[in-house]
Each structure stands twice: as C-alpha cells, then as structure tokens.
C-alpha positions as CSV (number, residue, x, y, z in Angstrom):
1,X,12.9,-15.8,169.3
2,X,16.1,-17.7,170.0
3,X,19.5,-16.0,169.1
4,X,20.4,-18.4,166.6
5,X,17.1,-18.3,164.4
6,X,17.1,-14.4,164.6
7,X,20.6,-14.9,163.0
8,X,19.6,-16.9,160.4
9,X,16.7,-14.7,159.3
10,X,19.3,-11.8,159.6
11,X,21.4,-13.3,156.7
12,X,18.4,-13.9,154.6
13,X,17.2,-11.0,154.2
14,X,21.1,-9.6,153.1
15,X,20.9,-12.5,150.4
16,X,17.5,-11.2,149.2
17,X,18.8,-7.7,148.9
18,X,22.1,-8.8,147.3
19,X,20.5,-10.4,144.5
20,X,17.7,-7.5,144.1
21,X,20.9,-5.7,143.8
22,X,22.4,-7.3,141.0
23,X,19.3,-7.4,139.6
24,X,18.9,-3.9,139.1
25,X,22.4,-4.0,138.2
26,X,22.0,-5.5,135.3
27,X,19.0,-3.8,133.9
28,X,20.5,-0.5,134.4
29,X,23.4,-2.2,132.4
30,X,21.0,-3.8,129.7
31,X,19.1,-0.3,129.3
32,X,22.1,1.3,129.1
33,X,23.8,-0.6,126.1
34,X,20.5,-0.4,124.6
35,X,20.3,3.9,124.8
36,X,24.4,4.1,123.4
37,X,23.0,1.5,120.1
38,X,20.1,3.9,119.6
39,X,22.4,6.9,120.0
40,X,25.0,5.9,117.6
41,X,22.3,5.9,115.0
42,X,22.9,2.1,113.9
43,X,19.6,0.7,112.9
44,X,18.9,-3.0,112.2
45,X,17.0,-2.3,108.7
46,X,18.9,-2.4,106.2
47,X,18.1,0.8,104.2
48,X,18.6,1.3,100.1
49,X,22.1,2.8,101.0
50,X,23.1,0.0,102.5
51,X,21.8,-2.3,99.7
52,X,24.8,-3.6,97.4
53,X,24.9,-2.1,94.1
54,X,23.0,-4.0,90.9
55,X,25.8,-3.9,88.2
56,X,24.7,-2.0,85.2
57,X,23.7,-4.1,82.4
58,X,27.0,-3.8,79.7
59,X,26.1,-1.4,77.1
60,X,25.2,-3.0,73.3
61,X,27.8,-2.1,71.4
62,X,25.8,-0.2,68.1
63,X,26.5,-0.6,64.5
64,X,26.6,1.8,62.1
65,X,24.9,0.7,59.2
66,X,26.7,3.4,56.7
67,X,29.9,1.8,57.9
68,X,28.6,-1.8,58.0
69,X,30.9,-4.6,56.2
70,X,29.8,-8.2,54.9
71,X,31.5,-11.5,54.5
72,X,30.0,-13.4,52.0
73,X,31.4,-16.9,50.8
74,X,31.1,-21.0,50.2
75,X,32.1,-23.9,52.0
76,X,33.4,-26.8,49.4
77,X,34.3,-30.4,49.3
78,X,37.4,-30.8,47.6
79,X,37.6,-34.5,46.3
80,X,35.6,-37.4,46.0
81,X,32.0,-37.3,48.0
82,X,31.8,-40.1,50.2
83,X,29.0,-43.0,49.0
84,X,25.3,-42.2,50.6
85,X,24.4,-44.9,53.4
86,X,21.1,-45.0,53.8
87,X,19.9,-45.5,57.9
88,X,17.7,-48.6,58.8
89,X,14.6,-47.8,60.5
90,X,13.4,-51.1,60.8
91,X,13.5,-51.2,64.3
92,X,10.4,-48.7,64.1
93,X,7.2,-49.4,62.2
94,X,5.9,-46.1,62.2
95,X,9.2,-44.8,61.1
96,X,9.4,-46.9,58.1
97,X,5.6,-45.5,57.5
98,X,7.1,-41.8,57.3
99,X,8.9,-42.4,54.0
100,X,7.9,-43.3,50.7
101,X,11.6,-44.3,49.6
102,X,15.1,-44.7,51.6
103,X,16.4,-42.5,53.9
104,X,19.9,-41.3,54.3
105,X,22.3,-40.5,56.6
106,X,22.9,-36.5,56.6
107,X,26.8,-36.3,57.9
108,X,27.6,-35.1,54.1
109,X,25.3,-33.1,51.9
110,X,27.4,-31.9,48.6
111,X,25.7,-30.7,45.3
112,X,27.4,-31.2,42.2
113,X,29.9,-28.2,42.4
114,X,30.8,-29.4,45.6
115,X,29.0,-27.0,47.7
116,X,28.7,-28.6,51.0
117,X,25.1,-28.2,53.2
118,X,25.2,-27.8,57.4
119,X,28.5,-26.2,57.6
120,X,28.4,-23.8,60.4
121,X,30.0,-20.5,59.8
122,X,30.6,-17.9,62.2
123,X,32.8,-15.1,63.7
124,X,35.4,-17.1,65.7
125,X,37.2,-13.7,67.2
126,X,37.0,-10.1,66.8
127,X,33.9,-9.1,68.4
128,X,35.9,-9.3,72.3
129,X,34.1,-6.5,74.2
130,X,31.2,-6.2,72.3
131,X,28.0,-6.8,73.6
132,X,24.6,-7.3,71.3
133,X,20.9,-7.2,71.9
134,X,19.3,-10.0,73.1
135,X,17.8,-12.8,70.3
136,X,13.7,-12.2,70.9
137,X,12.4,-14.9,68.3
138,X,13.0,-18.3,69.2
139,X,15.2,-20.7,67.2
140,X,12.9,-24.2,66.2
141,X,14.4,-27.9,66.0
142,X,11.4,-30.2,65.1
143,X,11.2,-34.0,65.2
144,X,10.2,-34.8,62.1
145,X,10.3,-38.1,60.4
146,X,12.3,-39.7,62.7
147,X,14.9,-37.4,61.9
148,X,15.9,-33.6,63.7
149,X,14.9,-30.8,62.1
150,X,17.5,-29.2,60.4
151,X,20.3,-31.4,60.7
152,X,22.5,-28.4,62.4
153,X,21.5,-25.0,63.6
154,X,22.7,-22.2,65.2
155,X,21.3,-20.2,68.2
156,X,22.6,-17.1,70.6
157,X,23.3,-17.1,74.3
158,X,20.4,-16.8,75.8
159,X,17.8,-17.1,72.9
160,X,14.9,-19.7,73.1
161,X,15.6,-23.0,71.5
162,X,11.8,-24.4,71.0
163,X,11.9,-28.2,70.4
164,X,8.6,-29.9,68.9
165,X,8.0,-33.4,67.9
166,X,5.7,-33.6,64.6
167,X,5.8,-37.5,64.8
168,X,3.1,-40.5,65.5
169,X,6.2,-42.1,67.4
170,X,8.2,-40.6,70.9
171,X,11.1,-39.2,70.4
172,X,14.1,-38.0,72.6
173,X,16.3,-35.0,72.2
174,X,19.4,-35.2,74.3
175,X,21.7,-32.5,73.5
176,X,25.6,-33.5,75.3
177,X,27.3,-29.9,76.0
178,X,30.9,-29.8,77.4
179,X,30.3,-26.0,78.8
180,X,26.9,-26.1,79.4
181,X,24.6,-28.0,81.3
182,X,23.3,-31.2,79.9
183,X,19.4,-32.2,79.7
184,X,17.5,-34.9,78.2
185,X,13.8,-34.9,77.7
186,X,11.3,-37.6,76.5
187,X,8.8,-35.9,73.7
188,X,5.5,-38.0,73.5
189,X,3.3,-37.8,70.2
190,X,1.5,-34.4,70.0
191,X,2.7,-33.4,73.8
192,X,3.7,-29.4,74.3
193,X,6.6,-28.0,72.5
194,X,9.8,-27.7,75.0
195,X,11.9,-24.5,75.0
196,X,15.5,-24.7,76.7
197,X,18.5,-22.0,76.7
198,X,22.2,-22.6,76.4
199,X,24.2,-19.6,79.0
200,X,27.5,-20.4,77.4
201,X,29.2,-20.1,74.1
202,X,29.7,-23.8,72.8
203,X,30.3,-25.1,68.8
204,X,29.2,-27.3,68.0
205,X,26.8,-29.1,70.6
206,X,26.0,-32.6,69.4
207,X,22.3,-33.8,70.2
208,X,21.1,-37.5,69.8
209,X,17.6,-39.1,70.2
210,X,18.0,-41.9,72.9
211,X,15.3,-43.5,71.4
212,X,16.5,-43.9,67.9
213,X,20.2,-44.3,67.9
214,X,20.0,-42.8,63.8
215,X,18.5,-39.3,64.9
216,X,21.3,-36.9,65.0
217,X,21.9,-32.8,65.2
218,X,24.2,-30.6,66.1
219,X,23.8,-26.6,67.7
220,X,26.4,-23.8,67.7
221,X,25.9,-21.6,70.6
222,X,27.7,-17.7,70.1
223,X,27.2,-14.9,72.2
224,X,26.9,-12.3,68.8
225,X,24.4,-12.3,65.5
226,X,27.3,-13.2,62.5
227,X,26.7,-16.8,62.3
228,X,25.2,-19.1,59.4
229,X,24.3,-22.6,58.2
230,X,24.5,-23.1,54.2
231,X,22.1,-24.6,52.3
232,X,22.5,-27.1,49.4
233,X,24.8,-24.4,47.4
234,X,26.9,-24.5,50.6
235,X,26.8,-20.7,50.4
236,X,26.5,-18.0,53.5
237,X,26.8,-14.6,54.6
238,X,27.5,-12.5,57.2
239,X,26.2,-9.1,57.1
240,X,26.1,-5.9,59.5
241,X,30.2,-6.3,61.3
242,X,31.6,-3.7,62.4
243,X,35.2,-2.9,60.8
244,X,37.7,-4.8,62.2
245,X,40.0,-7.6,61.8
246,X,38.2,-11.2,62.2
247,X,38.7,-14.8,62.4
248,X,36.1,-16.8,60.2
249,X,35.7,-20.7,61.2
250,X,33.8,-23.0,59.5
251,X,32.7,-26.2,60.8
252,X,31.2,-29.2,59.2
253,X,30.3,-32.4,60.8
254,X,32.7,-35.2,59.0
255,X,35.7,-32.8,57.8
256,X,36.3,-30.5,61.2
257,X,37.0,-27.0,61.0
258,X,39.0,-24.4,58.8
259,X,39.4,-20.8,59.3
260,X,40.4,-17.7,58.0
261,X,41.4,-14.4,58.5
262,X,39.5,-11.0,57.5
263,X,40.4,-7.7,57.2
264,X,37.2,-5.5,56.4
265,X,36.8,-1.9,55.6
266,X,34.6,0.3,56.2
267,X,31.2,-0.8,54.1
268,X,32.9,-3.2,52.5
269,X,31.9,-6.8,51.0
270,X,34.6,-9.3,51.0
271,X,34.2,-13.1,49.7
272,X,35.8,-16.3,50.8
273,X,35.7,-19.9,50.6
274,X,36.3,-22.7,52.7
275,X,37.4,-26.2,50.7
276,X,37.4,-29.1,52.7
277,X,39.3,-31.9,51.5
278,X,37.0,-35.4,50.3
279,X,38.5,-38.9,50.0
C-alpha cells in the first residue's frame, strides 16, 4: 500500500474514535444528570401535597330563632292612580282567544287604600359577611296568556329560575341583566320547561318577550332569603333577621325606589311603610 493511502486510512480511523469518544461522552453526561434528578427526590407526578388548596366553602352564618326579628310593612301610592290602558293583542289571534274581556297593562296595580301590588322589598344592607344556605326549590315564571307569570319575582343567587310557557302560541323570555350574563330563548307550545341561574346580585332585572313587544317582567336577584313581592294589599314581611341595623328598599316598576332605615332588637317585630307618590 502506497504511503499516502496508508495515511489517509490512518486519520480515519482517529475520526472514528473521536466521535465514539464524544459519544460516550455524552451518555455518561446524560445518565449522569439523569441519577442527580432521581437523587434529589424530585418526581414528575404531582402528588396531593403538591396539589393547590380547595378554599373552604364560607361558613352559613346561623340564626337563632329565639333571637330572630321581623320587618313587617306596606308599600302605598300616595295620590291619584294613574288611568288603566288596556294592551292590544291584535297582532296575535290566539292571544285575543286567551281572554274573555280586555287586558291591561300591569306597571301599576293599587287597591282602593292604595296598597300597591309587585313592589319588591328586600334587605338592601346589613347582612355584609353573612353567608346563607343555598335556595333548593326552584322559583317558576310561566307564560301564560300572553302575559309573564307574575308580573315581578324574586329569586337567590344561585337558585333555579324554571321558565314554562302554558300557551297555544311561542313565546320568548329575554331577561336584559347589567351584572349578569344575558340570554334569550325561544319557547314553542308545550316544549320542555327551561331552568336558568343568575351568579350575581342584580334588582331589578327587566325581561321582555321578543315576540310580543306587551309581555313584560321584572326579577330581583339577592344573595340572602329577606326579600318579598306584595300582593294586591301591597303588604310584606320579612321574617327570621338577625339583630342588627338594616337598610329596607322598596322598588316598584313606575315610581323607583325608597328606603328606609331599621334598627331591630332582639325578637322583635317592627312595621313600616313605603308611600310612593301618584300623579
């Protein structure tokens, strides 16, 4: 073999053994990194310690029912009630079909004394830091002769609002939160009931039928039980507070909102009215 080929088989071979060599260098490397992870005892499960922490559930505040106080009243209409206005359904058949005589509109319900009907009473403040259990029985709004079903009602945070159309026609519920999120569903005749929830305090919550611009109701969403609607007396109560200094609000659709402050007692009953003023 010639002198120059014996050369160049020479420095083959010393490639070939410097790259075996750094081969094995970096295995011995790789295994070696791999034996210091296992030996500092890191581990690539994560393990219940490691797990972040569920937060506790806040515990419900409980009320003593020897100690409990009530807040009873009435929500008035001072002044002259405002003429009826009966709604025009003509633009529906079987609406029309539903009633024997006219309809009217619902904004203002007062009886003779004044006494005004779907107020919506509740405990504006003085329950910050309280927690309550959970509402189990649903709250119902129904469709019902082309009109909702009450006219205003008031649920918790949380609690199942079940929605139900008891028409021939299809209606529409479309209720248009600020603080919560909005949703608008189309309810054939006779299809399943819908059930919704509201996750945020919000009064009042108007709602509208898209398909029958007259169809109109209104939700108050609290995070507590001392809410109430009044019937046709315009009465309401609120029973079972804790003692403590409150703020009462009433609302009502046409007139706004009034409030007023309360002191109660231990066990005690305390009455109050609300007078909204007519035209």
């Amino acid at each position: 073999m010639r002198t120059g080929a014996l050369i160049t088989v020479a420095r083959k071979n010393r490639a070939a053994k410097g790259s075996a060599a750094r081969l094995s260098l970096i295995t011995i490397c790789v295994l070696a990194a791999l034996a210091a992870a296992g030996c500092s005892g890191e581990k690539k499960t994560e393990t219940a310690a490691s797990k972040p922490e569920e937060k506790a559930a806040p515990a419900v505040t409980k009320i003593d029912p020897a100690t409990a106080a009530t807040v009873t009243g009435k929500v008035k209409l001072d002044g002259k009630r405002p003429a009826k206005k009966s709604i025009n359904m003509s633009e529906e058949a079987e609406c029309r079909r539903l009633h024997k005589g006219a309809v009217y509109e619902e904004s203002v319900v007062a009886g003779a004394d004044g006494g005004l009907a779907y107020a919506f009473v509740y405990v504006k403040s003085g329950l910050e830091g309280k927690t309550f259990e959970a509402a189990k029985e649903p709250v119902k709004i129904d469709q019902r002769g082309c009109t909702f079903q009450p006219r205003v009602l008031g649920i918790r945070v949380g609690q199942t609002l079940s929605v139900s159309n008891s028409d021939p026609v299809s209606h529409n519920i479309h209720p248009m939160p600020k603080d919560n999120r909005e949703w608008n569903q189309q309810q054939p005749p006779q299809a399943p009931g819908l059930e919704r929830e509201f996750a945020r305090p919000e009064v009042m919550i108007p709602v509208k039928c898209n398909v029958h611009a007259w169809m109109r109701s209104y939700i108050g969403v609290v995070d507590h039980p001392y809410f109430a609607v009044t019937g046709e007396q315009g009465v309401f109560e609120l029973k079972g507070l804790p003692p403590g200094e409150y703020t009462i609000e009433a609302w009502q659709e046409k007139y706004g909102t009034l409030e007023q402050k309360v002191t109660l007692a231990a066990s005690a009953s305390q009455a109050i009215e609300f007078k909204f003023k007519g035209e």
